[in-house]
C-alpha positions in Angstrom: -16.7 7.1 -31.1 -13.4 9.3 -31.0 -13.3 12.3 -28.6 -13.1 15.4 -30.2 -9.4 16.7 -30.5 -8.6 19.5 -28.1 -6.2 22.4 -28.7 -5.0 24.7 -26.2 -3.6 28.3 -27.7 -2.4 31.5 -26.3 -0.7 29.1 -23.6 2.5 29.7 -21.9 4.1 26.1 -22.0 6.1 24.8 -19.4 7.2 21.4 -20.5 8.5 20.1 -17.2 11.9 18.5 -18.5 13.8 22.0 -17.4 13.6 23.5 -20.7 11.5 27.1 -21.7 9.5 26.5 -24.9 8.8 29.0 -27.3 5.6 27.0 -28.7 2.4 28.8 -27.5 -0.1 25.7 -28.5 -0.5 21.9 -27.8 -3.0 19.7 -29.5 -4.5 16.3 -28.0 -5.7 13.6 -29.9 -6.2 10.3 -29.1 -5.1 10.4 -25.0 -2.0 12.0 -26.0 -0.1 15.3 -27.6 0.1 15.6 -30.6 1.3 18.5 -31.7 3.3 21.6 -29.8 4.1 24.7 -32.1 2.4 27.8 -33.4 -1.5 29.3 -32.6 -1.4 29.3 -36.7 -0.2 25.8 -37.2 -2.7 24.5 -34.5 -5.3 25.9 -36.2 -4.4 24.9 -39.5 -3.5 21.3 -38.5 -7.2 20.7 -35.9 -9.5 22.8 -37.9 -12.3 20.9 -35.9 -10.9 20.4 -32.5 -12.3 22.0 -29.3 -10.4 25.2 -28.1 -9.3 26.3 -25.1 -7.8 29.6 -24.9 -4.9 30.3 -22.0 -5.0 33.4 -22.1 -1.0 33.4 -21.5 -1.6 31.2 -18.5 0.6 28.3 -17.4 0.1 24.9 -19.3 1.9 22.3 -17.4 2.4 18.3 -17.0 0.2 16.9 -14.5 1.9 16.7 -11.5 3.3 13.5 -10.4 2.9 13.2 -6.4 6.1 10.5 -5.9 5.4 9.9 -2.8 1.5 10.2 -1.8 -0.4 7.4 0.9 -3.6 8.2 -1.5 -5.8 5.0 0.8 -4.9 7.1 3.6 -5.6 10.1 2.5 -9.0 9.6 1.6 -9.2 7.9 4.6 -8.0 10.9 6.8 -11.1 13.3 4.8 -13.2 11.6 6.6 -11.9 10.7 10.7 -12.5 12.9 12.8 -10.0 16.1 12.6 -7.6 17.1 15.2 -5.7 19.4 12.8 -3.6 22.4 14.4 -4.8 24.6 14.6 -8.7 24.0 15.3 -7.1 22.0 17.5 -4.3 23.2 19.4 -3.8 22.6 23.6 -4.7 19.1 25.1 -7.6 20.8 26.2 -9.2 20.7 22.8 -8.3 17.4 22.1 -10.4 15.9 25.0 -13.0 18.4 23.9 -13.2 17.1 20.6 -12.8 12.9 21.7 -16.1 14.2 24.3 -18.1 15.4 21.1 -17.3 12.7 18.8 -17.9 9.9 21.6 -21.3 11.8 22.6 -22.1 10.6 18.5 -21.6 6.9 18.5 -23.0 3.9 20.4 -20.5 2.3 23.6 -18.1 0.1 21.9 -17.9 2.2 18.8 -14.4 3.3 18.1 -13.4 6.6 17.6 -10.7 7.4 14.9 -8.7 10.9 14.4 -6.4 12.0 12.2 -3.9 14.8 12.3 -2.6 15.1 15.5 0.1 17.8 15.9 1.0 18.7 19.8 4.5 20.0 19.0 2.7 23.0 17.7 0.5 23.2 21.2 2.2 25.9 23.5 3.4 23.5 26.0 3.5 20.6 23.6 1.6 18.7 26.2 -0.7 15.4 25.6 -3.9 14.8 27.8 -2.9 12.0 29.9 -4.2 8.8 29.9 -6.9 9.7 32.5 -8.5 12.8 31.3 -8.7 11.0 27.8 -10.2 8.1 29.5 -12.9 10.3 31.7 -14.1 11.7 28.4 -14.1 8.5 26.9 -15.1 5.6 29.3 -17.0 3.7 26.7 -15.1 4.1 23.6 -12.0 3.0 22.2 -10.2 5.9 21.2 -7.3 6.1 18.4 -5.8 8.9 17.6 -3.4 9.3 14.3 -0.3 11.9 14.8 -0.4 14.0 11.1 3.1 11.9 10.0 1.1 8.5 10.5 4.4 7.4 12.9 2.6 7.7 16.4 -1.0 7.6 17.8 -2.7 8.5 21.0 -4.7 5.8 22.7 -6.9 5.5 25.7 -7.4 2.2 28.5 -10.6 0.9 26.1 -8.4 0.8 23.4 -5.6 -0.7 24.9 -7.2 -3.5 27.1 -9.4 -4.6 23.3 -5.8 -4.9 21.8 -4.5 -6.8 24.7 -1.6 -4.2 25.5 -0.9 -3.7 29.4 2.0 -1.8 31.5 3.9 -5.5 31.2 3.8 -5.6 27.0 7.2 -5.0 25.9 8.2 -2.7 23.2 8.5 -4.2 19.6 11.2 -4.1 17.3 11.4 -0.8 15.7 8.5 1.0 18.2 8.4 1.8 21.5 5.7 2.7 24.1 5.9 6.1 25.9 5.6 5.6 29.7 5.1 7.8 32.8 8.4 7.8 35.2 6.6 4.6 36.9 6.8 3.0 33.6 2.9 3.6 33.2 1.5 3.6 29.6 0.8 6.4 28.7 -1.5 6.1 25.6 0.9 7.3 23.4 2.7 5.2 20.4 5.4 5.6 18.6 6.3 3.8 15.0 6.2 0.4 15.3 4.2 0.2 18.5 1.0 1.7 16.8 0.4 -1.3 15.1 -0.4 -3.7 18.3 -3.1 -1.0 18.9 -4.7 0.6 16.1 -7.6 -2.4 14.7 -5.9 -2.8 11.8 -6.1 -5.6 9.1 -3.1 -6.1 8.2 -0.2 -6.6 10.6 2.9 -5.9 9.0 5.8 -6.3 12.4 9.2 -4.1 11.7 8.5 -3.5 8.1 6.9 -0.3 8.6 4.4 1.9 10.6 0.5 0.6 10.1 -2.3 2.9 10.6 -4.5 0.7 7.7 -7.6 0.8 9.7 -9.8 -2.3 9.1 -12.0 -0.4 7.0 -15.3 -2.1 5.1 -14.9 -2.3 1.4 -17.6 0.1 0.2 -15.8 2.9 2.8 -12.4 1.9 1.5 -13.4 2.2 -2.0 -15.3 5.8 -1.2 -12.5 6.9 0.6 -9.9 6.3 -2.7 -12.5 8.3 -4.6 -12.7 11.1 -2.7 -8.5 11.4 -2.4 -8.3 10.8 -6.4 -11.0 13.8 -6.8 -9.1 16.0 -4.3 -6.0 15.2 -6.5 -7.4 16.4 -9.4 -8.6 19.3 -8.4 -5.5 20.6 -7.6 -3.3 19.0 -10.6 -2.4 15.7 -10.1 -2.5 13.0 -12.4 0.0 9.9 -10.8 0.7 9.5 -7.5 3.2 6.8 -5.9 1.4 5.3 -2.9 4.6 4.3 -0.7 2.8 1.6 1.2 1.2 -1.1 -0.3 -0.3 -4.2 1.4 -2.5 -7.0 0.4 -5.5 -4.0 1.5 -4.4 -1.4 -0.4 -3.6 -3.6 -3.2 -7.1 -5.0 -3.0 -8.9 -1.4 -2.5 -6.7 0.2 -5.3 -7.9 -3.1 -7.6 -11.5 -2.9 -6.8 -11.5 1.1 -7.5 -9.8 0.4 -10.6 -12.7 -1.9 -11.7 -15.7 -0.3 -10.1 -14.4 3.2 -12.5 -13.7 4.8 -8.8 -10.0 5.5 -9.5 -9.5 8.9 -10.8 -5.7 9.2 -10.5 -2.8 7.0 -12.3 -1.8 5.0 -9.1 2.1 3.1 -8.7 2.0 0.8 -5.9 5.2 0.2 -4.0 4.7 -3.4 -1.9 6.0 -3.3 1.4 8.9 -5.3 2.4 7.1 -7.8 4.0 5.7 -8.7 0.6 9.3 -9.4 -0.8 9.1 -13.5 -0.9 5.4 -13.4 -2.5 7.1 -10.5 -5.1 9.7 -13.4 -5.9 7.8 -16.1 -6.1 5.5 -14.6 -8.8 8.4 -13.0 -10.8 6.8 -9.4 -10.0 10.4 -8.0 -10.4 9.5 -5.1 -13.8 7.2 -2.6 -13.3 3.6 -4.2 -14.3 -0.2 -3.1 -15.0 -1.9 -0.9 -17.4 -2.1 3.0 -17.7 -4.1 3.6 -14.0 -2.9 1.2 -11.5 0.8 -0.9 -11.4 2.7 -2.8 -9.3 6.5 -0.5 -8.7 9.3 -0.7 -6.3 9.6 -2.2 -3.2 9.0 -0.1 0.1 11.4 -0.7 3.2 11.8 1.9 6.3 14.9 2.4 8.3 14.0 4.8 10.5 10.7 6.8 12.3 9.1 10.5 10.9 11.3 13.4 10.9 8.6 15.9 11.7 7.5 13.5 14.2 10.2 13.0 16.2 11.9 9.6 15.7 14.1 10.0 12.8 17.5 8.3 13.5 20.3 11.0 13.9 24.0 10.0 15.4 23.6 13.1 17.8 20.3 13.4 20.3 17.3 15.0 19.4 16.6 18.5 21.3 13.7 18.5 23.2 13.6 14.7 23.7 14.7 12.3 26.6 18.3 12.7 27.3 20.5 11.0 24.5 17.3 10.2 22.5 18.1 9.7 18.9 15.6 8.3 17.1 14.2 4.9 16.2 15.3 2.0 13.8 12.9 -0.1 12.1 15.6 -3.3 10.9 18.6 -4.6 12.2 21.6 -3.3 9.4 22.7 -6.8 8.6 19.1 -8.4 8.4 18.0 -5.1 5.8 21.1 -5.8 4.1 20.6 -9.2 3.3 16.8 -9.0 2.1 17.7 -5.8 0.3 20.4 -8.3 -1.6 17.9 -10.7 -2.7 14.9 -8.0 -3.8 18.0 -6.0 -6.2 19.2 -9.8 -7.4 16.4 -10.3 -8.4 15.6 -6.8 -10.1 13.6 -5.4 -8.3 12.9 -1.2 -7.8 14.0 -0.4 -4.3 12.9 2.8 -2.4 14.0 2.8 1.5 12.5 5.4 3.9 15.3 7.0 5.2 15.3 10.6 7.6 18.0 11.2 9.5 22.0 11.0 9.0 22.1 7.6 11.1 19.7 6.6 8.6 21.7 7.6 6.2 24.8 6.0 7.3 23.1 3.0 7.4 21.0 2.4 3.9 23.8 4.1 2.1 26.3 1.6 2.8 24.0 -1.3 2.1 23.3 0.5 -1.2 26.9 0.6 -2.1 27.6 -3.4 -1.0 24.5 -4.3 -2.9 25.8 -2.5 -6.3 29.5 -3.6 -5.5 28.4 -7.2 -5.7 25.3 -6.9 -7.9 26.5 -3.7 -10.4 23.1 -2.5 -12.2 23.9 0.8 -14.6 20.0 2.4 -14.0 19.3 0.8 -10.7 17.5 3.8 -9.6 17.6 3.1 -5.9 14.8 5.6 -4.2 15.3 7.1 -1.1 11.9 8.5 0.1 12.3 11.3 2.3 16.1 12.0 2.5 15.5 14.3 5.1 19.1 14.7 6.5 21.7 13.6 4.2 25.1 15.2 5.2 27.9 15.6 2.3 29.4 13.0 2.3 25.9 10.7 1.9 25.3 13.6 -1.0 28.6 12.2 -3.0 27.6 8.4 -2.4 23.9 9.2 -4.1 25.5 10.6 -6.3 28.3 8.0 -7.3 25.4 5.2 -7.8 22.6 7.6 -9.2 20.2 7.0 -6.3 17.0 9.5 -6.1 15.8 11.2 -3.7 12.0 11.6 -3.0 11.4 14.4 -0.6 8.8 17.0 0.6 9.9 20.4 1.1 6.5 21.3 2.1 7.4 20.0 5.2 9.4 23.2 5.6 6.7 25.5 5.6 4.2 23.6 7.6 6.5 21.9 10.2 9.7 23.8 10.0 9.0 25.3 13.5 9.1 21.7 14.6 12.0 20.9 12.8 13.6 23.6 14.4 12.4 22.9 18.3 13.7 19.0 17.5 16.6 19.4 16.0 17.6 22.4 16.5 18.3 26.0 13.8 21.2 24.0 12.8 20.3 20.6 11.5 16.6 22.7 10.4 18.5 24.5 8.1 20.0 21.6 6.2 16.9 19.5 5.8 15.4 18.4 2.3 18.8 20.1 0.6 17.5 20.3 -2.6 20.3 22.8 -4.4 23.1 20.2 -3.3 21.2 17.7 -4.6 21.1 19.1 -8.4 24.6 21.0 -7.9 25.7 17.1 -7.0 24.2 15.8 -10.5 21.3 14.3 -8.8 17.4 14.3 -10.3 15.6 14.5 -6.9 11.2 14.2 -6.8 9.2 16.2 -4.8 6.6 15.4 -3.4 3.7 16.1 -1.1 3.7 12.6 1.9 -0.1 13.2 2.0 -1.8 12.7 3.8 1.0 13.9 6.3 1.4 17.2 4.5 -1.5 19.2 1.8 -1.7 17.4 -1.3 -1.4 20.5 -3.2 1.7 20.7 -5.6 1.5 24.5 -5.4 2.3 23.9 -1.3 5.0 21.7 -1.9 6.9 23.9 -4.7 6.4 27.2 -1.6 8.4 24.8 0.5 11.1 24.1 -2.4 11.6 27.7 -3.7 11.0 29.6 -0.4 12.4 28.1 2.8 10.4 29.3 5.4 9.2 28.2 8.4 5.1 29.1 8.8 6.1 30.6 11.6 9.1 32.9 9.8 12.1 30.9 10.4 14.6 30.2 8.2 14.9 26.8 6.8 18.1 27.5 5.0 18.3 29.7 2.3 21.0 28.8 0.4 19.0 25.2 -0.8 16.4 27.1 -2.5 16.0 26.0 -6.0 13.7 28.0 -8.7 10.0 27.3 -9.5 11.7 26.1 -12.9 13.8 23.8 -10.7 11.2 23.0 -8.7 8.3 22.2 -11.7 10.6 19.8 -13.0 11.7 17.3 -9.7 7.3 17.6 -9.7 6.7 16.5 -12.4 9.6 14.6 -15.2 12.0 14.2 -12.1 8.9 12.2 -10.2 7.9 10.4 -13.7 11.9 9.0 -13.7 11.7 7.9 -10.5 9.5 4.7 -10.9 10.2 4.5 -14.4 7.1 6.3 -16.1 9.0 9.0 -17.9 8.6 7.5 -21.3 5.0 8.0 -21.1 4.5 11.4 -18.5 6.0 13.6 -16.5 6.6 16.2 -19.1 4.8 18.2 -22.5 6.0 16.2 -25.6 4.3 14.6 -28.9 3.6 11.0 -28.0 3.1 11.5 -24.7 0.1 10.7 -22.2 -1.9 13.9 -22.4 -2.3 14.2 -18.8 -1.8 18.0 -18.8 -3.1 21.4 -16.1 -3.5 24.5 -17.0 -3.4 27.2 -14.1 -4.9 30.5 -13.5 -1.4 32.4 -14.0 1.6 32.3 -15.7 4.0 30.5 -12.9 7.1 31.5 -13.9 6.1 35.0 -14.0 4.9 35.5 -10.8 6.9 35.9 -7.3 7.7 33.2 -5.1 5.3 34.2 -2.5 2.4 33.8 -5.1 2.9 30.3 -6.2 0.8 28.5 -2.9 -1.7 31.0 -3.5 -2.1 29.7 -7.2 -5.6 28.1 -8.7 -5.5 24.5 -11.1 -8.3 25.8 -13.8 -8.3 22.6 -15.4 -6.8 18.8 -15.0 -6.9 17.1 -18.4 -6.1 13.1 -17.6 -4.9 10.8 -20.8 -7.4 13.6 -22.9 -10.1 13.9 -20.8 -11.0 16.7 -18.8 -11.7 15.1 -15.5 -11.3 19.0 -13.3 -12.3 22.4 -13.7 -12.5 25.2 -11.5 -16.1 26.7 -10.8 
């Protein structure tokens, strides 16, 4: 049986392609729009069809979260939380490990999530021995909130066979004492040789994919899709797929568990299975697809590993980040995925990084010319000019998360210093360059609220008051659009979302104000009434 049509009037329309519209209704029929004009035409044209009255609120796309770790964020609902700031001296932190060990049987691990000591007043970790004496019976793992770096203690460590003697990997690195003592703490690559992971995935990337049983996996991607919804979006990009979260994503596809419209980029160490199966064109069905290939060249801005060609601030002397491949050896797998047409999205951060993926981005078109390549670069944290002009030469987008600028600005500005703070995520030289950047939230790093991410864009400011450079604000106009049709574009989807037109996927939200009426300050502060998904209502607020 057919759904009822649905007609929306007295609505306020933001389309999401840039544009004001002057039509004040929007039929759905079907899964998709079909029809935007008049009140009196609507009602004319869907005599029969449900109404829902705006009251001269905001109708908008869903919003398309290009860059969201949706596995891990339903996984981080549920760990233990060591958020700043219900967490926030190295005192608490051994509190909470003590509470949460008191709770489980010996041997039983203990997982956190959201780890933020550059916001503790002396930014100091408990060392390896006062987490061990609150934890003798327990592996311990802590996650740091970018997913770059966790905190371990001795059970953990001795389980995963790593000792003062284990040397660090290739793109990672163990932090140790002046005596060259672990520590506990690991950075990027390193994480992965002691978090009990089940996947191993070496220099390709950063891997905090707990070994998780199915039925929790399943629950945990869920319980991210409903937290999604509820505050407006509809498609999220999850920026790290392996064989688990393809197979978690598939079996919450078939089990109904799904809620949100899910593009999966395979990690780099998935590049000679891609090839040998032809996966080179986007491919799956309206929830859950297979899109560009993921590599990372450097570690997490906000946490302190990004690769810059002048030191960090508050690091070691001369520290300036990490690098996850060797130039040459990206350079040459990066040949073969574009060869053979695939998507490519690189995880770049600082201007080393830049200077680095850039150039390999210009040999690889030089040699291998493509007219809508559409190379991705997520983050682009700290592109200087000169990388702006090269993005913009061979149409590259960038996928970034100016929410980081609220809720880590004042450790973007202790790192890096006011200077290089200022320029981060510089949104109004990207469009004043030609360029169609996303936004986007990195959830679990960041909230997952669209409304957050958009302060971060239009604002500028530091939650602590500093200024994160106010001359690369954008407008909430600006900002609706890289949210919604500019994140659509960038894996390819904007023929079917991303904005309000006839024909289109009816994935639509309707908010408790008009947006583009109401001050900056407002717009975080902002409710998703409703979250309408291919014509079904699948949120509304209480």
């Amino acid at each position: 049986m057919r759904e009822k049509d649905v007609v929306f009037s007295r609505a306020h329309i933001v389309p999401g392609d840039g544009s004001r519209c002057d039509a004040s209704a929007l039929a759905v029929r079907d899964g998709r729009i079909a029809f935007m004009g008049s009140d009196d035409d609507a009602r004319r044209l869907f005599p029969d069809a449900r109404r829902i009255d705006c009251a001269g609120r905001s109708l908008l796309p869903g919003f398309i979260d290009a860059h969201n770790h949706v596995t891990l964020l339903g996984a981080s609902l549920r760990a233990v939380s060591f958020h700043y700031p219900d967490v926030s001296c190295a005192r608490d932190v051994l509190d909470r490990v003590r509470e949460a060990a008191a709770g489980r049987a010996p041997g039983t691990w203990v997982r956190g999530w959201g780890l933020d000591h550059g916001k503790f007043p002396d930014g100091r970790l408990p060392s390896l021995a006062e987490l061990d004496a609150v934890s003798p019976d327990h592996p311990v793992c802590i996650v740091h909130y970018t997913g770059h770096n966790v905190l371990v203690n001795s059970v953990a460590l001795r389980l995963c066979g790593v000792n003062d003697a284990t040397p660090d990997p290739e793109g990672g690195r163990f932090e140790r004492d002046a005596d060259g003592r672990l520590t506990g703490y690991a950075l990027d690559a390193a994480q992965q040789l002691v978090v009990p992971s089940s996947v191993r995935v070496g220099h390709h990337g950063p891997d905090i994919g707990y070994d998780t049983p199915h039925e929790e996996f399943v629950a945990d991607i869920a319980a991210a899709s409903q937290a999604l919804l509820a505050v407006g979006v509809t498609t999220v990009v999850e920026p790290q797929a392996t064989t688990r979260e393809m197979q978690g994503l598939l079996y919450a596809r078939e089990e109904g568990r799904l809620g949100v419209r899910t593009v999966c980029m395979p990690l780099s160490n998935h590049l000679d299975a891609l090839l040998e199966l032809g996966l080179v064109r986007p491919l799956g069905d309206g929830m859950l697809a297979i899109g560009p290939v993921k590599y990372y060249m450097d570690g997490s801005l906000v946490g302190g590993t990004a690769a810059f060609n002048e030191p960090h601030c508050n690091r070691e002397p001369d520290y300036r980040g990490s690098l996850y491949w060797d130039a040459e050896a990206m350079f040459a797998s990066i040949r073969r995925a574009h060869a053979a047409g695939l998507q490519i999205g690189i995880h770049t951060q600082g201007d080393r990084a830049h200077d680095i993926v850039l150039d390999i981005i210009d040999r690889v078109l030089t040699e291998f010319p493509q007219e809508d390549a559409r190379f991705r670069l997520e983050h682009s944290g700290y592109p200087l000019p000169r990388h702006i002009d090269l993005m913009a030469r061979h149409g590259v987008i960038p996928v970034t998360q100016p929410g980081q600028l609220y809720e880590a600005g004042d450790n973007l500005h202790d790192n890096y210093g006011p200077e290089r703070a200022r320029r981060m995520y510089p949104l109004r030289s990207f469009l004043r360059a030609g360029l169609r950047p996303a936004i986007s939230s990195d959830a679990f790093v960041q909230s997952c609220n669209p409304l957050h991410t958009i302060r971060g864009a239009v604002l500028r400011r530091s939650l602590g008051g500093r200024d994160m450079g106010q001359d690369e604000c954008i407008s909430p106009l600006e900002a609706i659009t890289c949210h919604t049709l500019n994140a659509a574009r960038s894996c390819f989807r904007e023929e079917l979302t991303g904005s309000l037109a006839p024909g289109k996927l009816a994935d639509i939200i309707l908010l408790d104000r008009d947006i583009l009426a109401a001050g900056r300050e407002e717009i975080a502060n902002m409710r998703v009434l409703l979250t309408m998904l291919g014509g079904r209502i699948v949120h509304e607020a209480e």
